[in-house]
C-alpha positions in Angstrom: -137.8 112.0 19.3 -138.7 113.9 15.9 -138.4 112.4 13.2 -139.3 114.9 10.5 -136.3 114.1 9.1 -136.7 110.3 7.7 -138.5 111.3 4.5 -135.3 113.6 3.5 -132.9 110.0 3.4 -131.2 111.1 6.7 -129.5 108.4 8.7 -131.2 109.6 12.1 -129.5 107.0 14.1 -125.7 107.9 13.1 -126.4 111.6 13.9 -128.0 110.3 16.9 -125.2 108.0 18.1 -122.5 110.7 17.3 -124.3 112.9 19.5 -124.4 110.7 22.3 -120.5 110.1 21.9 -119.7 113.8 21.8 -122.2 115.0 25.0 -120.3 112.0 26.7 -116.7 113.2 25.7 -118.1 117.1 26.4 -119.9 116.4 29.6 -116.8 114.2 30.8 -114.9 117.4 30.2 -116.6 119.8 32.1 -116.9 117.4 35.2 -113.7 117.7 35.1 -112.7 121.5 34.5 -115.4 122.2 37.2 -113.6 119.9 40.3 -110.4 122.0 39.1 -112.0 125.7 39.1 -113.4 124.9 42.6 -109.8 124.9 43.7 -109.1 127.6 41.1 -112.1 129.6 40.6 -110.2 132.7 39.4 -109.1 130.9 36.1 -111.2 132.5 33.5 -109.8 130.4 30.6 -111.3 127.2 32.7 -114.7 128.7 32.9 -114.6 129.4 29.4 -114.1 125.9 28.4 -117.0 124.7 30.4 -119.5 127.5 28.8 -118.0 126.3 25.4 -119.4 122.9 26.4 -122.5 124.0 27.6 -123.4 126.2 24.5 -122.1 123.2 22.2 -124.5 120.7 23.4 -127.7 123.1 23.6 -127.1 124.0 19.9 -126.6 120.3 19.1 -130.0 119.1 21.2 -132.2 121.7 20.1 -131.6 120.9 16.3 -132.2 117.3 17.0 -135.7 118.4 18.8 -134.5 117.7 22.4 -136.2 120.5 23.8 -135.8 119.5 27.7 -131.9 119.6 27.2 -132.1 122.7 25.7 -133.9 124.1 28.1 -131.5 122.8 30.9 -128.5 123.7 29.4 -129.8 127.0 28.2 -130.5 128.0 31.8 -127.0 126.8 32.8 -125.5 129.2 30.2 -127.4 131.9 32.0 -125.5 131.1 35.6 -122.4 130.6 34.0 -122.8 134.2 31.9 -123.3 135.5 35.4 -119.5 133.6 36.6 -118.1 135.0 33.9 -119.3 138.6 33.9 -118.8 138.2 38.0 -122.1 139.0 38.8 -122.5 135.6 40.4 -119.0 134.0 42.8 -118.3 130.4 42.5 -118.3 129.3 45.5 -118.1 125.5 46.6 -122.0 124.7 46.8 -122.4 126.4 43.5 -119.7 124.1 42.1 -122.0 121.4 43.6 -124.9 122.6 42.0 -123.2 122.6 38.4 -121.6 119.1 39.0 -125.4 118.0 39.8 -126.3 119.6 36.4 -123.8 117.5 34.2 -125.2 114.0 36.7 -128.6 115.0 35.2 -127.5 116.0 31.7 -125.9 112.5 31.7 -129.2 110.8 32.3 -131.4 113.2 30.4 -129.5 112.9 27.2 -129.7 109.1 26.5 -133.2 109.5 27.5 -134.0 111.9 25.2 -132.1 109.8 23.0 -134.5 107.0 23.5 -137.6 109.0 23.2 -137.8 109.6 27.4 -137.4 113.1 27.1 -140.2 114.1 30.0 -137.7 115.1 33.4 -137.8 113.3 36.5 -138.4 115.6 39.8 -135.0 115.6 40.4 -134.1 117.5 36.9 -137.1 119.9 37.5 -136.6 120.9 41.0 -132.7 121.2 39.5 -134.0 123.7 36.9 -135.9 125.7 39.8 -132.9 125.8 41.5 -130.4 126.8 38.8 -133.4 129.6 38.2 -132.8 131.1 41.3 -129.8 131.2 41.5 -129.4 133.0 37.9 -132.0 135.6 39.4 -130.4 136.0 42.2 -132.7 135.2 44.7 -132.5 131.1 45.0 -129.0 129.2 46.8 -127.0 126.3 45.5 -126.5 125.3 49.2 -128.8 122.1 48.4 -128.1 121.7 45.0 -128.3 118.1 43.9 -125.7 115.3 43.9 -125.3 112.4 41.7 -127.9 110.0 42.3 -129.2 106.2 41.7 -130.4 106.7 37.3 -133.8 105.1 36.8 -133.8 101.8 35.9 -136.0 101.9 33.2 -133.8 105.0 31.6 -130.8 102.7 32.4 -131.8 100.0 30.4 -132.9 101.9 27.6 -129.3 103.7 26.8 -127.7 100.1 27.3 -129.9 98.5 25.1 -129.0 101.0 22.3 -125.2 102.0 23.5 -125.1 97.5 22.1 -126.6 98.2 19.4 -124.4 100.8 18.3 -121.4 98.9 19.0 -123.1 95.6 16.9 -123.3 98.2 13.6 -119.5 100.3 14.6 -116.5 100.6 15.9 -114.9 104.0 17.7 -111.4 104.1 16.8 -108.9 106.6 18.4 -107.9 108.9 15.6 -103.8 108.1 17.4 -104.6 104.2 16.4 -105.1 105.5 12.8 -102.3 108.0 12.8 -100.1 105.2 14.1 -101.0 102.7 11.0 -100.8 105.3 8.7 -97.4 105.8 9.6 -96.4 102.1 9.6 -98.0 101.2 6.5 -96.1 104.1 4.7 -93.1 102.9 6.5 -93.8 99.4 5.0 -94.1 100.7 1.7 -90.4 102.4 2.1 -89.1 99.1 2.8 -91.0 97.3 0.4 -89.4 99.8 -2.7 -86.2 99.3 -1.4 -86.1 95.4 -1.5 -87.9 95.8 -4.8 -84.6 97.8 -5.6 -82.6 95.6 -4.6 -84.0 93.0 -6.0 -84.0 94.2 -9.5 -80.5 95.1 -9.0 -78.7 92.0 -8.1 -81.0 89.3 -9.8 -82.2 91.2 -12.8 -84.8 88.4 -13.5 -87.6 86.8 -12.3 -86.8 84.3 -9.4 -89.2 82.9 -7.2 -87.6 85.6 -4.4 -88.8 88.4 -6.8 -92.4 86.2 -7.0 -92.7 86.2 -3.6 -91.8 90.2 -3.1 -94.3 90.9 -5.7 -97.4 89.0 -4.6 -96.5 90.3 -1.4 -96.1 93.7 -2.5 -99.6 93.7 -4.0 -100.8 92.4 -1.1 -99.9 95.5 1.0 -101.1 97.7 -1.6 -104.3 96.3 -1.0 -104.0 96.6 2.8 -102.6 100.5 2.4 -105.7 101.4 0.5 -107.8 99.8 3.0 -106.6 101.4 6.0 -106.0 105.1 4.2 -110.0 104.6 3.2 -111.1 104.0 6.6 -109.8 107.6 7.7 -111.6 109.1 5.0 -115.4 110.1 5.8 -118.1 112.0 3.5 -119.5 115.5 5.1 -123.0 114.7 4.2 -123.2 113.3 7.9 -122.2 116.7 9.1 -124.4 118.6 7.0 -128.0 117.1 6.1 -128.4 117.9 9.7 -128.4 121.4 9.5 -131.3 121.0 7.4 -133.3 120.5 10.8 -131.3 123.3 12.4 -132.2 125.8 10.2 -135.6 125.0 10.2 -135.9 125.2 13.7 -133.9 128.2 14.1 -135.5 130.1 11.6 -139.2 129.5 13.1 -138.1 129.9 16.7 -137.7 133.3 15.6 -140.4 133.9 12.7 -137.9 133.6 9.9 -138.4 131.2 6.9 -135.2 129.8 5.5 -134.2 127.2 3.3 -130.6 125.0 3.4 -128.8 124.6 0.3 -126.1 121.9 0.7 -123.5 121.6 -1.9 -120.3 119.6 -1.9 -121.2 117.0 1.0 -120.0 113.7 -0.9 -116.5 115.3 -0.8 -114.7 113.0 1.1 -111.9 114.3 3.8 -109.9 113.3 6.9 -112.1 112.2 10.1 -109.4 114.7 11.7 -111.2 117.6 9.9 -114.7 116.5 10.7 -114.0 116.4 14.3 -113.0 120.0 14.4 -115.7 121.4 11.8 -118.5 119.8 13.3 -119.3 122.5 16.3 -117.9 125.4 13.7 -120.4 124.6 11.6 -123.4 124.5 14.0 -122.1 127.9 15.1 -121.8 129.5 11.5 -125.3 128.4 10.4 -127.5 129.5 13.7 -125.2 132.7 13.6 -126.8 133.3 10.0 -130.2 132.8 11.1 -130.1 134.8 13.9 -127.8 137.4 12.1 -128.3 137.4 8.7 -131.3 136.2 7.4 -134.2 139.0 7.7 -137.9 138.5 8.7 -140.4 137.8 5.6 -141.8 141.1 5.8 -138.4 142.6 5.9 -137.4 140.6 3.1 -140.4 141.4 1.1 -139.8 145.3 1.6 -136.2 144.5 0.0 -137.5 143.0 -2.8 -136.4 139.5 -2.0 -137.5 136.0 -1.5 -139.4 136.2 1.8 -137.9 132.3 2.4 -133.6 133.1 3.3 -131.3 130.9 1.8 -128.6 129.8 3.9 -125.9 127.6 1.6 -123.4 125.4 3.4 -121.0 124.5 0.5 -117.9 122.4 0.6 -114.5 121.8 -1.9 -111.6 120.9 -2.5 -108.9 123.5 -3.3 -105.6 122.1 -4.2 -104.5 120.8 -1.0 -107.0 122.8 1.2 -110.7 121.7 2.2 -112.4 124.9 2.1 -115.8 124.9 4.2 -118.4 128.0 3.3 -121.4 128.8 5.0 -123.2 131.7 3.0 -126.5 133.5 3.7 -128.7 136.2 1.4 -130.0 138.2 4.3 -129.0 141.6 5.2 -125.5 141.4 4.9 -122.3 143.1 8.3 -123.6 146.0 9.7 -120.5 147.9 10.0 -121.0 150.8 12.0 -123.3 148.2 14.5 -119.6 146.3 14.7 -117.3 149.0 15.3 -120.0 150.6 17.6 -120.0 147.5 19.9 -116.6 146.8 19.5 -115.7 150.5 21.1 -117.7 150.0 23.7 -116.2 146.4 24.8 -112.5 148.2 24.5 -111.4 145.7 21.3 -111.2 149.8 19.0 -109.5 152.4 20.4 -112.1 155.6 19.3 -110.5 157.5 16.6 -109.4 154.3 14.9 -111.0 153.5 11.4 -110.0 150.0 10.3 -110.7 148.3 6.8 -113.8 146.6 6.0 -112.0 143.6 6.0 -110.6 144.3 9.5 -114.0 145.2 10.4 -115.2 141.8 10.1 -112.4 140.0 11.6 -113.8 141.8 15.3 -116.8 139.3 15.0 -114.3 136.2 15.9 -113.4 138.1 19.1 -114.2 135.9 22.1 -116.9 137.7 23.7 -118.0 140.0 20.8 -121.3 140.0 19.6 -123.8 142.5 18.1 -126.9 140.7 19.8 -128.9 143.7 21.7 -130.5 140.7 23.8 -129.0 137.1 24.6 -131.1 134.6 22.7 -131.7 130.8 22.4 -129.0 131.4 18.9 -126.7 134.4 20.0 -125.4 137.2 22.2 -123.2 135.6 24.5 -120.1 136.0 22.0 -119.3 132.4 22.1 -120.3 130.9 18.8 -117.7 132.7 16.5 -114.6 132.3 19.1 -115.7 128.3 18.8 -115.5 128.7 15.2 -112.2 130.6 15.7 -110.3 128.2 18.2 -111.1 125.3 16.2 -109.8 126.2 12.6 -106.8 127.9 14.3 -106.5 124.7 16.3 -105.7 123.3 12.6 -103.6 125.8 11.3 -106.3 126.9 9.1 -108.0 130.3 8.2 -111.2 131.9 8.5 -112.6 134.9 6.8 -116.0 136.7 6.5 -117.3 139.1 3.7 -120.4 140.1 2.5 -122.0 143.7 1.4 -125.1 145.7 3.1 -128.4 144.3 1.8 -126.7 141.1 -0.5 -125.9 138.8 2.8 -122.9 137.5 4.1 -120.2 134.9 4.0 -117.9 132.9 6.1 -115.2 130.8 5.1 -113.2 128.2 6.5 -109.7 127.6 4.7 -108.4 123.9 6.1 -105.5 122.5 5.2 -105.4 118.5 5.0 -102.7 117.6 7.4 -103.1 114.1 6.7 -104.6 112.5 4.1 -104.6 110.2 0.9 -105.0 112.4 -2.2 -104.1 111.7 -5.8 -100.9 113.8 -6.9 -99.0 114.4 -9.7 -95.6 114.1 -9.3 -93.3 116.5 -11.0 -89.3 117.6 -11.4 -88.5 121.1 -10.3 -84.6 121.5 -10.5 -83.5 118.1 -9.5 -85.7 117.5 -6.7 -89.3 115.3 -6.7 -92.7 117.8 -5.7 -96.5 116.5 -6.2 -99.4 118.7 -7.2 -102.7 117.8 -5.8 -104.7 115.7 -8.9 -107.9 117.5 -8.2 -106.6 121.0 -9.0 -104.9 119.8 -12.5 -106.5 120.4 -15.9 -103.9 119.2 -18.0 -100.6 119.5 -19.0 -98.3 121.3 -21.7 -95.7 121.4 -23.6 -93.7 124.8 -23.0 -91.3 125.6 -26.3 -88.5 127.7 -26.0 -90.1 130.5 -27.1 -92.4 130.8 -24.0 -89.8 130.4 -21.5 -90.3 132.6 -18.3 -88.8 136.1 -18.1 -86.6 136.5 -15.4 -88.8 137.2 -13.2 -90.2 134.0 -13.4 -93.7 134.5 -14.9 -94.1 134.3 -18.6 -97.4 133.7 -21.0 -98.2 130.3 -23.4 -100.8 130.1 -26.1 -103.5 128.0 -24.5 -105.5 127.6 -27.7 -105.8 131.1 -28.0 -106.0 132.0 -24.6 -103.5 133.8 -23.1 -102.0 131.5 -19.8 -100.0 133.3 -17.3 -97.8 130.8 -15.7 -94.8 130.9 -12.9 -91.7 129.0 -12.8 -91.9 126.8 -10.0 -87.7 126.3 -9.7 -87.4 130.3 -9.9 -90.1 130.2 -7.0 -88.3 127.6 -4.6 -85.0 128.8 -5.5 -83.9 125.2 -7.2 -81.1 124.7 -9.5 -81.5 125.5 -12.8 -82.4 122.7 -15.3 -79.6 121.8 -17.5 -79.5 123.4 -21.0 -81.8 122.2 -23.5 -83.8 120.0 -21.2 -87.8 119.8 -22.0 -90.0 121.8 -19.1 -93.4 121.5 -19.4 -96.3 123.6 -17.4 -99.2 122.2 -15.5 -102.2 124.0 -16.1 -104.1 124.4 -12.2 -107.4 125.7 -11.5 -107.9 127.5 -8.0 -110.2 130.4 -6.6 -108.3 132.6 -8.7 -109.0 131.5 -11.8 -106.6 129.3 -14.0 -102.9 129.4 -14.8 -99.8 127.8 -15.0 -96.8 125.9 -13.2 -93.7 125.5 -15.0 -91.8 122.3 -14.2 -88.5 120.7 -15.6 -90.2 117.2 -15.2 -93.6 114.9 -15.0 -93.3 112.0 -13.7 -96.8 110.5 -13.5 -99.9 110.4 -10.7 -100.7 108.3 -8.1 -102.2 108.2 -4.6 -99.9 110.3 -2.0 -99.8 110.1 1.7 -100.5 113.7 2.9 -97.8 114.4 6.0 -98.1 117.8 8.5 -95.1 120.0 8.2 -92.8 120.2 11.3 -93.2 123.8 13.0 -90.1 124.8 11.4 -91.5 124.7 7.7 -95.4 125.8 9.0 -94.6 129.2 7.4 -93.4 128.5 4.1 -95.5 129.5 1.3 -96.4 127.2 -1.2 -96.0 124.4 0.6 -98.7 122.8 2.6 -97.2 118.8 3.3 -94.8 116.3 3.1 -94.8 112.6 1.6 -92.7 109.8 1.6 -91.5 108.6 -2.0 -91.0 105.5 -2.9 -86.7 105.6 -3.0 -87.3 106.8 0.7 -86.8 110.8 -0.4 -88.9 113.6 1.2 -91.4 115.5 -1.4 -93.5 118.5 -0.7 -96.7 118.7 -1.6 -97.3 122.0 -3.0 -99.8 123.8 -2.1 -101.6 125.4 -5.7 -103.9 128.4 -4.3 -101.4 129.8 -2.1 -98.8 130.2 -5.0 -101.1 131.5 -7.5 -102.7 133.8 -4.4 -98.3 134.4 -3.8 -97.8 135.1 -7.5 -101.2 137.3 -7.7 -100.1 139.7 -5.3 -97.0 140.4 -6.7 -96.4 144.0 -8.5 -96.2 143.4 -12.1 -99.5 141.5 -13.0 -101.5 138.9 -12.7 -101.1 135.3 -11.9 -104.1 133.7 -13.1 -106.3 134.1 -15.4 -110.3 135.1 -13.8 -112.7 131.9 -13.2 -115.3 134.3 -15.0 -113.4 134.2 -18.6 -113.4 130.2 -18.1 -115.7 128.0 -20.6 -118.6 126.6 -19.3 
């Protein structure tokens, strides 16, 4: 194994053992799907899932530098292409042949793992094999069935499977759903006795002594068990420092990777999901994007590409970027291809920004020739499935010549942030800490129109703010009472929330919607308060986006006019 990574401070061996844990999981996966489309060989969504598989793990071993897997699995894209585009007809020995493939991709990839990456003469006569039968001219009647694994290859992914387990601990993300839940459920019960409490004795007793040592006990337990959810990016991104590198001289590119945001901390739910999008996005913009030097240098730019992979936190959304300075969509290429492939009726002109939404069409890609990176129309449905599979958004914009970018709009459907807590017409709401700037006083002269907007003096700025009760359709506060505004910051720029009520900040346990509320604006969670109510959690960009769109003016004022 490479290691041209060490002197960069990357943790080789985590990326390493997460790798080995997700070929297992994905390989486990396919063996499967493949025993069911032999019975089923029509189902197209089945097939799909395997080549997902298959194009996940040769993206994921050639940017660690495991250039035998690649190879193999690279070649086992081509014969699945070929099920998929009927050219080839699954037929039982084939199914054989491909079940022989994942035996040998499970002893190939601890091996490589382990520095062993040279194949035995079973994986290279299996290569032949899977050759021919891509060309046309070779049979899977013989392919290969699972044999005996070398011993010496055996012990070698034992020896570091222990190791691994000495160091960490894989934990079902269910287990930690499940003591989330309780240890918010404890914490109900535990400000209800505290109630309780307070209201009969009204003093100290040794009762109440007992409740509060124990209570701050279980704070320290909650904290505990919400932090070991919550995991940095960095050990999702340093490793597309490789990737790019790799890709980009694979192909006689030069490209750098700019990395910004990685310490943000979010739900291991999220990483899961973003890990293969973001492999996906960044090869895409190599092979895509980023121009040749002497291209670039004809254009006036910095022969070495810059692809930046940039990550923060946006009110209660993770938003995930991946940005590159190459040659930006070729439109008429997009709506030429996706003519042909039937996606465009001819005679239909669609917006740019519809334009670029074709590109996450499974199957579409503008790839004249099917590389090692792209044009199989895989890597953008991937990216596609998975934030969908979240509830989350993706867009892509860009202009000719200035490159291109893709962004990934996540919201956190569980997880510990800080909120503020705040009154909107009798009922309890919290506003994620990391979008507030501060809070004002709103006099009576700057109380919102009837529309609900209005304008405050924000020494000397003019602050456009919205009145959160007129928005939710709350009961009006009672006359005379104080309301104050919090002052947010989003993509949008700044403005302002009106609320009847702050009531202070503190950490908040981040819980999905139920499919019911999934569409209601403004809202992205639920917690549990401490009296037992339900709060939402609001959700900042998408009002201000809400309020922004609105006839009648705007909603925020621009990031631009902001102070340094």
């Amino acid at each position: 194994m490479t290691t041209e990574l060490d002197g960069l401070g990357v943790d080789l061996q985590a990326i390493v053992d997460t790798f080995l844990a997700e070929t297992s999981e994905g390989l486990s996966a396919m063996e499967q799907t493949l025993v069911e489309l032999e019975s089923a060989p029509s189902d197209a969504e089945a097939l799909q899932r395997v080549f997902r598989v298959a194009h996940t793990l040769k993206g994921n071993a050639a940017s660690l530098g495991y250039s035998r897997v690649a190879e193999l699995t690279h070649v086992l894209e081509d014969v699945l292409d070929g099920l998929r585009s009927r050219t080839l007809l699954l037929t039982p020995p084939l199914v054989t042949l491909l079940l022989g493939t994942v035996d040998v991709l499970r002893r190939m990839v601890p091996a490589a793992a382990a520095g062993e990456e040279d194949p035995d003469a079973e994986a290279l006569a299996l290569l032949e094999r899977l050759r021919g039968v891509r060309s046309g001219g070779g049979t899977a009647e013989a392919g290969p069935t699972a044999g005996p694994r070398p011993e010496r290859r055996e012990a070698a992914g034992r020896r570091r499977d222990d190791a691994a387990r000495d160091k960490t601990l894989r934990v079902a993300t269910e287990l930690l759903d499940r003591m989330t839940n309780l240890t918010g459920e404890i914490a109900i019960a535990h400000g209800r006795l505290r109630q309780t409490l307070c209201g009969t004795v009204g003093q100290v007793t040794p009762a109440s002594a007992a409740h509060e040592e124990a209570e701050r006990l279980f704070a320290a337990l909650q904290e505990l068990v919400m932090q070991a959810r919550l995991v940095p990016l960095w050990p999702i991104f340093r490793p597309h420092v490789r990737t790019v590198r790799d890709a980009a001289a694979a192909h006689g590119k030069l490209a750098r990777l700019v990395t910004e945001g990685e310490d943000v901390e979010v739900d291991t739910t999220l990483v899961e999901h973003v890990r293969d999008p973001l492999t996906h996005l960044i090869r895409n913009a190599i092979d895509h994007g980023i121009e040749s030097p002497a291209a670039r240098a004809a254009a006036g730019k910095d022969p070495i590409g810059t692809v930046t992979l940039r990550a923060f936190r946006d009110g209660a959304s993770l938003v995930l970027e991946v940005a590159d300075d190459g040659a930006g969509p070729n439109r008429q290429k997009i709506l030429s291809r996706a003519r042909e492939t039937g996606l465009l009726p001819e005679g239909v002109t669609p917006s740019d920004a519809d334009v670029l939404r074709l590109i996450f069409e499974p199957g579409f890609s503008t790839s004249d020739t099917v590389t090692d990176l792209s044009g199989r129309g895989v890597g953008l449905d991937v990216v596609q499935r998975n934030v969908a599979s979240l509830r989350g958004t993706v867009t892509a914009a860009g202009e000719p010549g200035l490159g291109t970018r893709i962004t990934m709009r996540l919201p956190l459907t569980l997880a510990v942030i800080a909120g503020l807590t705040v009154g909107i017409g009798g009922e309890t709401f919290v506003v994620p800490l990391d979008a507030v700037v501060e809070c004002l006083q709103l006099s009576p002269g700057d109380r919102p129109h009837e529309d609900g907007r209005g304008v405050v003096n924000l020494r000397g700025r003019s602050l456009p703010f919205v009145s959160l009760s007129r928005l939710f359709g709350a009961d009006a506060p009672s006359s005379g009472s104080e309301r104050q505004v919090v002052v947010v910051k989003t993509e949008e720029g700044t403005a302002g929330l009106a609320v009847d009520a702050i009531y202070g900040d503190g950490q908040t346990v981040v819980k999905p919607l139920g499919r019911v509320f999934r569409g209601a604006v403004g809202v992205s969670g639920a917690t549990i308060l401490g009296d037992g109510r339900v709060g939402l959690i609001l959700d900042v960009g998408a009002i201000v986006r809400r309020e922004h769109a609105r006839p009648g003016g705007r909603a925020a004022e621009p990031r631009h006019t902001e102070p340094a």
